[in-house]
NULUMMAR-976813 format. One line per field, with one value per atom (N, C-alpha, C): residue number from 0; residue in three letters; atom name; x, y, z. Coordinates in nm, 4 decimals, decimal comma, padded with zeros to 6 digits, m for minus. Example, Ala and Ser with C-alpha at 12.3 -4.5 7.8 and 13.67 -1.06 7.14 Angstrom:
<nodes>
vexba	[0:0:0:1:1:1] $
guti	[ALA:ALA:ALA:SER:SER:SER] $
kero	[N:CA:C:N:CA:C] $
x	[01,3190:01,2300:01,3200:01,2850:01,3670:01,2900] $
y	[m00,5690:m00,4500:m00,3300:m00,2250:m00,1060:00,0030] $
z	[00,7800:00,7800:00,7800:00,7080:00,7140:00,7870] $
</nodes>
This chain:
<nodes>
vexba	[0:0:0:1:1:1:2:2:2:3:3:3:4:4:4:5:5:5:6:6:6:7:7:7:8:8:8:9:9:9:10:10:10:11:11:11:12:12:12:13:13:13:14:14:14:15:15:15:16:16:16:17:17:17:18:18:18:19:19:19:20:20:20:21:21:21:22:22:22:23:23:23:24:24:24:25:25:25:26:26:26:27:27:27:28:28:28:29:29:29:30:30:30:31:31:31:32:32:32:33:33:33:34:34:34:35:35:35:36:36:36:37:37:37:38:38:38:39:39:39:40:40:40:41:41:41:42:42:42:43:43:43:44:44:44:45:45:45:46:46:46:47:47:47:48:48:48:49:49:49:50:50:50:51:51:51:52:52:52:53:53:53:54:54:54:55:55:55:56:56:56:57:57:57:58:58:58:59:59:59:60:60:60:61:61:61:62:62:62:63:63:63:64:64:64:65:65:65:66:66:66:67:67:67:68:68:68:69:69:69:70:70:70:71:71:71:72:72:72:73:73:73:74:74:74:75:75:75:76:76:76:77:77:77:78:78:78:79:79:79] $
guti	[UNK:UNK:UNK:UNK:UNK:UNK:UNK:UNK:UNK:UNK:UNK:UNK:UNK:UNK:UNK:UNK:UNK:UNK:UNK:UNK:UNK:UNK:UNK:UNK:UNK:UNK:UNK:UNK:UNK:UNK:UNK:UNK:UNK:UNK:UNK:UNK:UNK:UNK:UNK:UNK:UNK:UNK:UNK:UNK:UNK:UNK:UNK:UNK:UNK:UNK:UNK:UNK:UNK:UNK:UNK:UNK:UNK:UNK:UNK:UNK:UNK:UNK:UNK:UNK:UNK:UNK:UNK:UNK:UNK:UNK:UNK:UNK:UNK:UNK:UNK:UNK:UNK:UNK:UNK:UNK:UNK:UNK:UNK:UNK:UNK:UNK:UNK:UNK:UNK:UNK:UNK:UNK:UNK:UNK:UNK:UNK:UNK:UNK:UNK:UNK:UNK:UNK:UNK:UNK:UNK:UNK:UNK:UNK:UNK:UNK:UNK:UNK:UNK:UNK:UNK:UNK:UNK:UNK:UNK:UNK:UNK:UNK:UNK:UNK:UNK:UNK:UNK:UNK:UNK:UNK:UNK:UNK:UNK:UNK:UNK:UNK:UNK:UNK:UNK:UNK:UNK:UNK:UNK:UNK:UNK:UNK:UNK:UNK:UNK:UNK:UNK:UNK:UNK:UNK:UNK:UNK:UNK:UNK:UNK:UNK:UNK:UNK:UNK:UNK:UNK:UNK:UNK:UNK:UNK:UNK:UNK:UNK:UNK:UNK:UNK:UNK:UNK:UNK:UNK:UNK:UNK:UNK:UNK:UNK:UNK:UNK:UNK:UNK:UNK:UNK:UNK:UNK:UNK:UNK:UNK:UNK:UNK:UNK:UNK:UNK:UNK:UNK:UNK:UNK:UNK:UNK:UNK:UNK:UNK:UNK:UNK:UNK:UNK:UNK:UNK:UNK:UNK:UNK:UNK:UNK:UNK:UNK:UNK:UNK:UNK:UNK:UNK:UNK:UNK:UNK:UNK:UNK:UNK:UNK:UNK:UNK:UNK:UNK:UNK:UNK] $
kero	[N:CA:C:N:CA:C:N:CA:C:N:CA:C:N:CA:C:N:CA:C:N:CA:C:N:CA:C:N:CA:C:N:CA:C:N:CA:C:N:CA:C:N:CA:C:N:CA:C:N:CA:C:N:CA:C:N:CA:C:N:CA:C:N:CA:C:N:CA:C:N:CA:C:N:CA:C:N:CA:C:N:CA:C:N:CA:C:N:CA:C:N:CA:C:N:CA:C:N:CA:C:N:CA:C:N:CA:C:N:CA:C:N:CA:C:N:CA:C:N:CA:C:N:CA:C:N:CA:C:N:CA:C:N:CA:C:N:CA:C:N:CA:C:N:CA:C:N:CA:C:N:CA:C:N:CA:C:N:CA:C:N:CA:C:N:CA:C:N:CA:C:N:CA:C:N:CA:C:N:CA:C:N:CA:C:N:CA:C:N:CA:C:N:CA:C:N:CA:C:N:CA:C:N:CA:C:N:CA:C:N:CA:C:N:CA:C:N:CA:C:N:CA:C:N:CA:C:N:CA:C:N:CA:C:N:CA:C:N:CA:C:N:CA:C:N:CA:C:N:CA:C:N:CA:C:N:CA:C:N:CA:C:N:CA:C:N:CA:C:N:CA:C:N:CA:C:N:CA:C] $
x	[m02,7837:m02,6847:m02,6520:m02,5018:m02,4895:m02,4834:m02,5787:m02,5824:m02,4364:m02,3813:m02,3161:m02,3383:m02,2172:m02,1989:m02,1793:m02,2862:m02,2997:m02,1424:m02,0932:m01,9634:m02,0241:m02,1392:m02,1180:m02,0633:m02,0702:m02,0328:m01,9115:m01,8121:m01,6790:m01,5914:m01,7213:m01,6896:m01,6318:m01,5477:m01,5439:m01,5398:m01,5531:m01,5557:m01,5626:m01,6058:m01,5954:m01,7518:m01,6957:m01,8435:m01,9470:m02,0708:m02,2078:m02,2129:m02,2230:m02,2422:m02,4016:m02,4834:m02,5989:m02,5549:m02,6834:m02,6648:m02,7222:m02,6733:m02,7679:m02,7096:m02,7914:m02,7623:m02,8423:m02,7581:m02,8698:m02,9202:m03,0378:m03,0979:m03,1670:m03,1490:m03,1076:m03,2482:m03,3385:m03,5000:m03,5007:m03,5322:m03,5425:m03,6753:m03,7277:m03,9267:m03,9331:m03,8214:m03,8497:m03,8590:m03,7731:m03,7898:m03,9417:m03,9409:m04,0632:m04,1636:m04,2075:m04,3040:m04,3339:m04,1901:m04,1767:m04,1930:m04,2087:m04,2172:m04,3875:m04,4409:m04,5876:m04,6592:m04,6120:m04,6598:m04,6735:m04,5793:m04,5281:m04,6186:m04,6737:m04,7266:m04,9070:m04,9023:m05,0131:m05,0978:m05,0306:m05,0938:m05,1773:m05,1093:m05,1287:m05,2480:m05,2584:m05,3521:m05,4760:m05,4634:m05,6180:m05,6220:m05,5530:m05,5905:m05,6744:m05,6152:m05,6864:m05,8310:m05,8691:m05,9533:m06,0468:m06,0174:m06,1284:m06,1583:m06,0840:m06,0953:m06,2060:m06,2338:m06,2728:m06,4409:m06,4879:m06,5716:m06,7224:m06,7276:m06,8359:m06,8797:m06,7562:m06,7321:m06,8152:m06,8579:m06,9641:m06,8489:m06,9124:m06,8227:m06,7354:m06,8131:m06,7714:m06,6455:m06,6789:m06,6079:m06,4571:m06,4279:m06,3190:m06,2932:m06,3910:m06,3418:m06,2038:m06,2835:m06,2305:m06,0815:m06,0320:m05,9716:m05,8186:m05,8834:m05,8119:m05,7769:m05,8678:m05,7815:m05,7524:m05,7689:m05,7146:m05,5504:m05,4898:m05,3568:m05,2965:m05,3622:m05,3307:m05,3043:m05,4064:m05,4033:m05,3029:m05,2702:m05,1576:m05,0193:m05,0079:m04,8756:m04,8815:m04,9828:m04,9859:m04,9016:m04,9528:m04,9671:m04,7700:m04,7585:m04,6301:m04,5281:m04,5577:m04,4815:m04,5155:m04,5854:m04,6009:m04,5022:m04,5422:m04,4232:m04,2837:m04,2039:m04,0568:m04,0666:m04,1126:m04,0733:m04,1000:m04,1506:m04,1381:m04,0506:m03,9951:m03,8990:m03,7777:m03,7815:m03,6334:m03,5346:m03,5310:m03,3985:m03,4103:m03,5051:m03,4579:m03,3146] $
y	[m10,6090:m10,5128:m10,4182:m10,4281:m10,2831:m10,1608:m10,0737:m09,9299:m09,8661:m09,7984:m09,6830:m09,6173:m09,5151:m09,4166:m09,3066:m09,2058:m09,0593:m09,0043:m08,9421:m08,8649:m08,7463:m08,7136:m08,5817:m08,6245:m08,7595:m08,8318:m08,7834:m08,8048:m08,7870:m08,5870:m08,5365:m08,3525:m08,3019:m08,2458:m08,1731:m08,0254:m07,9816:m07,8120:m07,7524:m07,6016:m07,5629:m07,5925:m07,5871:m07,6232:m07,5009:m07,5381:m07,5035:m07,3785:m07,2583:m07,1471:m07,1028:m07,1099:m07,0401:m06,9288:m06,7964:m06,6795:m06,5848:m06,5254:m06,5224:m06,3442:m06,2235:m06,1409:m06,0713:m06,0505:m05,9727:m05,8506:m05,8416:m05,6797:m05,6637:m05,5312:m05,4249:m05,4235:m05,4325:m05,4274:m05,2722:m05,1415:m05,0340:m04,9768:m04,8944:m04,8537:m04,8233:m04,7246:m04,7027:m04,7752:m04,9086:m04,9933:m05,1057:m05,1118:m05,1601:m05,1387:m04,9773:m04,8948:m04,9082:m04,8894:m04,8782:m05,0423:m05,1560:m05,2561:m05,3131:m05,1805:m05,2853:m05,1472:m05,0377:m04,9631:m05,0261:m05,0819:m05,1335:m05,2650:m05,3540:m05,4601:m05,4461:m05,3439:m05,2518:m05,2091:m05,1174:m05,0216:m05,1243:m05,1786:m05,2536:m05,3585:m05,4184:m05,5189:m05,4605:m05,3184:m05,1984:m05,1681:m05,1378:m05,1405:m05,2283:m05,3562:m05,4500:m05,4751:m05,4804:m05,4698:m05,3793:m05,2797:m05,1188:m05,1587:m05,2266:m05,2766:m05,3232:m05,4363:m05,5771:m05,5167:m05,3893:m05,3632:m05,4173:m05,5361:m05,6035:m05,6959:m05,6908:m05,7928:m05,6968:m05,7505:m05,6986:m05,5815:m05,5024:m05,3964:m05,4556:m05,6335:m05,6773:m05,7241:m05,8493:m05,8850:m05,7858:m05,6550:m05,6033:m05,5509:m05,5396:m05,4806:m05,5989:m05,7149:m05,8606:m05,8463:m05,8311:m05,8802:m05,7704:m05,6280:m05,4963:m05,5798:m05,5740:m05,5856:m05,7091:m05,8425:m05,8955:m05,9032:m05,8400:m05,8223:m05,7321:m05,6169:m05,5142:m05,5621:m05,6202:m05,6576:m05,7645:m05,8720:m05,9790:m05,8746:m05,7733:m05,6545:m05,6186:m05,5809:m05,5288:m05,5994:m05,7115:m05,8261:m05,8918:m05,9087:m05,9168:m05,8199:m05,6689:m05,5698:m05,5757:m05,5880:m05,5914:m05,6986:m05,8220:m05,9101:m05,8885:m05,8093:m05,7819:m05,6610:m05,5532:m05,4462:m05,4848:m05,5831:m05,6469:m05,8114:m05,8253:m05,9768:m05,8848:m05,8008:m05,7480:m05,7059:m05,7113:m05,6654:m05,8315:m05,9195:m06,0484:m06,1630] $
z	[m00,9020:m00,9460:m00,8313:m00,7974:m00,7156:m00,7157:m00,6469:m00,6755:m00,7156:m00,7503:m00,7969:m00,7255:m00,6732:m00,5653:m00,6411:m00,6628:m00,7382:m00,7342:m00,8331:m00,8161:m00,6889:m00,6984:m00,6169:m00,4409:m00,4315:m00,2902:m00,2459:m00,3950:m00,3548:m00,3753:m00,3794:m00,3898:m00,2358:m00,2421:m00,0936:m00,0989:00,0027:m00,0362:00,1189:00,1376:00,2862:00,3444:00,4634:00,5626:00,5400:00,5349:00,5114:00,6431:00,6131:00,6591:00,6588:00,7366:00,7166:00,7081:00,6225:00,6284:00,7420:00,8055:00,9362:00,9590:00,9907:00,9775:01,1277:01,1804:01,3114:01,2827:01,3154:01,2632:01,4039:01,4020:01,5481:01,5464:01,5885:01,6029:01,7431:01,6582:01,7145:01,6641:01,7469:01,7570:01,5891:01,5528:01,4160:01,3285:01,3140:01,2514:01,2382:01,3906:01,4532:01,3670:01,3631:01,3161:01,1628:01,0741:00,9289:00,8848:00,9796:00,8972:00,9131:01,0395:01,0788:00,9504:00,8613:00,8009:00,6716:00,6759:00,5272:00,4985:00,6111:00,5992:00,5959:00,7364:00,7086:00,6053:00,5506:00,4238:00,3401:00,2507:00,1776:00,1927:00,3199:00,3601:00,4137:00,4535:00,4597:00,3243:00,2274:00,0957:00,0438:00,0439:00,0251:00,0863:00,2360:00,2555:00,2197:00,2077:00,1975:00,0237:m00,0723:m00,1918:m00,1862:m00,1013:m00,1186:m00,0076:m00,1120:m00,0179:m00,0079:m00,0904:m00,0624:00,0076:00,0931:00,2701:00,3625:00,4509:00,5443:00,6646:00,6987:00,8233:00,9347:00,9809:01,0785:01,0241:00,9114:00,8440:00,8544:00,7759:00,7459:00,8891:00,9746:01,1002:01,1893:01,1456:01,2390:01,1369:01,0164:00,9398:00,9530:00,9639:01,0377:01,1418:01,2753:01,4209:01,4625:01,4022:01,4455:01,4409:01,3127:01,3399:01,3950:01,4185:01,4836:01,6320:01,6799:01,8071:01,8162:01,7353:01,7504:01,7288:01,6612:01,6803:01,8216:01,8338:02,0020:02,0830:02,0893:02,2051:02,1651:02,0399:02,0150:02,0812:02,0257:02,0912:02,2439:02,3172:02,4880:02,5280:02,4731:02,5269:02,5175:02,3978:02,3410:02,4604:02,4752:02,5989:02,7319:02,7582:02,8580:02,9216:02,7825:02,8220:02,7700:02,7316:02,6417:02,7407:02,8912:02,9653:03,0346:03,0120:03,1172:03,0664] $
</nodes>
């Protein structure tokens, strides 16, 4: 038996637009989105206080330090 070709084959319409929005990445913004992601995830930890000191210590800085290391590279590739 030969397949059948779906009606939706024969639909046309306008070309596929991603949504794509540039956002101005300025210190303040910078700041209010590593606060916002922040807070919440030291909440969580300081919660979860039956994890050992190292434990919540490693769990704190390791993202702190991957923000760091993120922000060093953007003020330093950002005029090349």
């Amino acid at each position: 038996m030969p397949k059948k070709t779906p009606i939706v084959d024969h639909l046309e319409g306008k070309p596929f637009k991603p949504l794509k929005q540039e956002i101005k990445w300025t210190r303040r913004r910078i700041i209010l989105l590593s606060l916002l992601v922040a807070i919440p995830y030291i909440g969580m930890v300081i919660l979860a206080s039956s994890i050992s000191q190292v434990l919540a210590g490693l769990l704190i800085g390791f993202p702190v330090a991957a923000f760091a290391l993120m922000y060093l590279m953007h003020s330093l590739t950002k005029d090349l």
